[in-house]
N, C-alpha and C positions, 0 to 999 in steps of 0.2 A: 553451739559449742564455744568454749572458751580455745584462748592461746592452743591450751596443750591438749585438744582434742578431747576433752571431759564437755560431757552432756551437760548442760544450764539446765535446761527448760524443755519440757515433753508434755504436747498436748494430742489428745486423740483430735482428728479433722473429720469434717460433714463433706458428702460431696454434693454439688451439685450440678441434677444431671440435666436441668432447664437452662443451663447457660449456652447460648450459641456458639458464642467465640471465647473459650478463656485465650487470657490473655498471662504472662508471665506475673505481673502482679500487681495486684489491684485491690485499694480499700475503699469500699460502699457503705454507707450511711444506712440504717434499717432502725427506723424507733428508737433512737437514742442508744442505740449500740452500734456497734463498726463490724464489718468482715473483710478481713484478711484472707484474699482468694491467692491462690497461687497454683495456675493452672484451672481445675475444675475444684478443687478440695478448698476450703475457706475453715477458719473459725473466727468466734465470734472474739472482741473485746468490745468492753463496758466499762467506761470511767465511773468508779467512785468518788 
């Protein structure tokens, strides 16, 4: 969300339900792409 409460950016999240401990937030490394976990729910980014 921006200043004035206006939506940026909306992505659908994966959950995963293999995680033991989520933790509030956390980015992992996977094949040359990153997850962005927050909780049990992540998604992915990929630098081009």
């Amino acid at each position: 969300m921006d200043v004035g409460a206006n939506d940026v950016l909306s992505v659908a999240a994966k959950t995963d339900d293999n995680l033991h401990r989520p933790v509030p937030l956390k980015i992992a490394e996977e094949g040359g792409a990153y997850r962005l976990y927050a909780g049990k729910r992540w998604v992915s980014i990929k630098v081009q």
